[in-house]
N, C-alpha and C positions, 0 to 999 in steps of 0.2 A: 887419712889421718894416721897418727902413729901407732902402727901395728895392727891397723884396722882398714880393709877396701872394703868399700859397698857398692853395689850395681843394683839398679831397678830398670826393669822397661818391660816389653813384651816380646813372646817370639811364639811360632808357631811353625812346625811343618818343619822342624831342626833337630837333627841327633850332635850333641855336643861332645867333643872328646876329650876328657883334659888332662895333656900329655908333655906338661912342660919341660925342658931342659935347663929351666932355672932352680941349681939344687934351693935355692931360698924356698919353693915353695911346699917341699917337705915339712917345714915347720911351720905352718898354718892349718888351722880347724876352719872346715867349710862348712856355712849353714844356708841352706837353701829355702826360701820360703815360697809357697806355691799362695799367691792371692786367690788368683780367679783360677781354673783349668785344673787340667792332670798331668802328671807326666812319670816317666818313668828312670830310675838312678840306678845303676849297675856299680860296683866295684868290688875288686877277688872274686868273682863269682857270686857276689851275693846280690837280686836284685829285688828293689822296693818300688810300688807302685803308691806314688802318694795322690793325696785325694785335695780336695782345695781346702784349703788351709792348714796343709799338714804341711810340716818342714822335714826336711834331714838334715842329720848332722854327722862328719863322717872327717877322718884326719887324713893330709895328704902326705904321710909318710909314705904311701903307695902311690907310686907319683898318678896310674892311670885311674881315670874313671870316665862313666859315660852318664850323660843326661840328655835321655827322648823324649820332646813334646812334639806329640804328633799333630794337633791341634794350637789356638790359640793359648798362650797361659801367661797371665801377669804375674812378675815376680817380683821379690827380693835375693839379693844376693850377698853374703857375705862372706871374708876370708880374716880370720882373727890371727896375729902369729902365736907361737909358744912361749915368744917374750912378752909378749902382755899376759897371756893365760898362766903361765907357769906360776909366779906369785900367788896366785888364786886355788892354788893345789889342783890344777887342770894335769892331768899326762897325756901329751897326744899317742904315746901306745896305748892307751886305751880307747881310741877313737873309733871304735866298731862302726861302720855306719848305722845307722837305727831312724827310723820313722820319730817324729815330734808330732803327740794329737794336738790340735789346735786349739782343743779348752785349757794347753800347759799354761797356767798365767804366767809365769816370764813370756812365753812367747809371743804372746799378746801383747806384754809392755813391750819387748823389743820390738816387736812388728810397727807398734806405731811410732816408736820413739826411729826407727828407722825412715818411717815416710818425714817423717818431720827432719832427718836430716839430710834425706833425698832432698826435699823444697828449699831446706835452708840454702841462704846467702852471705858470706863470711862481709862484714860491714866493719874494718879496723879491728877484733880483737880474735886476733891472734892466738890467747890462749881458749878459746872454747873449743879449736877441734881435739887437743890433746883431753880435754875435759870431758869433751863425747866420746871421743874415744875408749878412756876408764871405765864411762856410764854402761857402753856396749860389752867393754870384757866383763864388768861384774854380773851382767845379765848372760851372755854366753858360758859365764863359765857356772850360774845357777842351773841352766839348761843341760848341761851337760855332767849335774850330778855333784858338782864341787861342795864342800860344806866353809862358807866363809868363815864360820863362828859366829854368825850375826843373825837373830833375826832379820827375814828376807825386807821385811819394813824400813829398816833400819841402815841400807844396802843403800852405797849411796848410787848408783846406774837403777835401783830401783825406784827409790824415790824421784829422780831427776825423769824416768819413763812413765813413773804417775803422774806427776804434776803437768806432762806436758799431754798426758792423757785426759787429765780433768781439764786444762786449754782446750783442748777440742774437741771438747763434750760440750764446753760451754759457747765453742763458738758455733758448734751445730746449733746451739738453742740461742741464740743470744736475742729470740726476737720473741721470745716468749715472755710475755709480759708475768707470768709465773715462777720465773726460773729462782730456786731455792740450791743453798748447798745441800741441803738433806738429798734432795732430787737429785743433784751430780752424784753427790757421794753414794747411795743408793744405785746408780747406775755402772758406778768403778767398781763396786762391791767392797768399798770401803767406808770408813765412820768421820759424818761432818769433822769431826776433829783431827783426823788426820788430815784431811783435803785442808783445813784451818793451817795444822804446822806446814806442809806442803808452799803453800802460800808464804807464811811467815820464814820459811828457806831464804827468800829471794827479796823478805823484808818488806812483804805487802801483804793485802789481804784479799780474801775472795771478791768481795765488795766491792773496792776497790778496781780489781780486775776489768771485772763487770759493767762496771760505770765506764771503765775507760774506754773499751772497746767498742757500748752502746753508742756516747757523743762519737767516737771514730764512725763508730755506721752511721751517725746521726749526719755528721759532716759532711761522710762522702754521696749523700742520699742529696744534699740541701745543693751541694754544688755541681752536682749531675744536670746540664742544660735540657736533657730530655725527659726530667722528672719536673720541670718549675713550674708544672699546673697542678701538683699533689698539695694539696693543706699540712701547714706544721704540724697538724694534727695529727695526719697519718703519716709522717715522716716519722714521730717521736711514738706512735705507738709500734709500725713495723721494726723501730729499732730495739724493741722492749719496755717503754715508759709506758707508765700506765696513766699517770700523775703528768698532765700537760705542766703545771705549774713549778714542779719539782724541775722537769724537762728543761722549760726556759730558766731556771737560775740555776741550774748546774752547767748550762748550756753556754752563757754569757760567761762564767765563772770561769772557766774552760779556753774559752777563743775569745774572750775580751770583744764579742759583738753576741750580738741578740741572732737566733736560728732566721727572724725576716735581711736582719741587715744580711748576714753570709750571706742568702740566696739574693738579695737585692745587689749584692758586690758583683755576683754573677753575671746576673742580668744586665749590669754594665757596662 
């Protein structure tokens, strides 16, 4: 993305050295995220043994560094340049490397808000990697100490990494026939009412959300060939409805056929 690389995967049993001959890469801030594992980050002399879910964060105006995982360790990987961070009051001479505890809340939103663009799939529009991109410098460069002028709330890389945090809170639960914004928002550590604006960003609502996702699990449950001896009944409660009757009129409402016709289309 513009001014932004990320790398995620696994490695294990590798001392890394990174020793480039590309002066470009002087001008980028490294942050390394440790998911699962340990490993260990050397640069000038100075070295940090991080623990899982600790990051670093460290500038490559020295162009060498090393990173030993002697073991398995799932990461994140990021390289931000100076041209996206500089606007933000970031200075990469001040890039000391230093250890990130894992309770930093930016690094929590950026960690997820990065798996989620690890998975993403670019589908025609063009402008959301530049738009991700922004979302990550405004979180990097909170990380690293920057004072935007803004409350952090307020922050749009922070907002855009909560809401896609409250996304996948809700889709871990989406089959809880329970599932409240108090409960989401209680588990963000944030107030239903922001999770409310969060929502209203993107010109929808949590409910909304909710509903969509549940018929989406609803549908792909109904037309699964090795499910068509389950009851709509437990099709429409696995997917969150508690209210069979709700289920089939939002259901028809939805795909213009009844939850029997879909799986009946199936079995055709």
């Amino acid at each position: 993305m513009a001014g932004v690389k990320v790398v995620s995967g696994t490695l294990g049993g590798v001392l890394q050295i990174g020793e480039a001959s590309d002066a470009r890469v002087h001008d980028e801030l490294v942050l390394g995220v440790n998911l699962i594992g340990k490993c260990e980050v050397r640069q000038l002399g100075r070295e940090l043994a991080l623990d899982e879910g600790e990051a670093v964060l460290f500038s490559r105006i020295e162009n060498r560094f090393t990173m030993r995982r002697p073991s398995a360790v799932s990461f994140l990987g990021l390289r931000v340049s100076h041209k996206a961070l500089a606007p933000l009051g970031v200075n990469l001479d001040d890039g000391r490397m230093r250890a990130i505890p894992p309770d930093t809340g930016c690094l929590r939103l950026l960690t997820t808000y990065l798996r989620f663009i690890s998975s993403w799939e670019a589908a025609g529009a063009s402008e959301l990697p530049a738009t991700m991109a922004a979302h990550v410098a405004d979180l990097v460069a909170l990380i690293a100490g920057a004072d935007l002028g803004a409350p952090a709330a307020g922050i749009c890389g922070v907002r855009a990494a909560r809401l896609q945090a409250v996304k996948s809170d809700i889709m871990r639960n989406l089959g809880d026939c329970g599932l409240t914004i108090a409960a989401v928002a209680a588990r963000q550590g944030v107030t239903p009412r922001y999770v409310h604006i969060l929502f209203e960003s993107e010109g929808g609502t949590f409910s909304e959300y909710v509903l969509d996702h549940r018929l989406r699990e609803a549908h792909r449950l109904l037309t699964n060939p090795r499910l068509k001896d389950r009851s709509i009944a437990s099709v429409a409660f696995d997917s969150g409805f508690a209210d069979l009757s709700y289920f089939n009129r939002t259901f028809r409402r939805r795909f213009s056929a009844t939850p029997t016709d879909v799986r009946s289309g199936v079995a055709r």
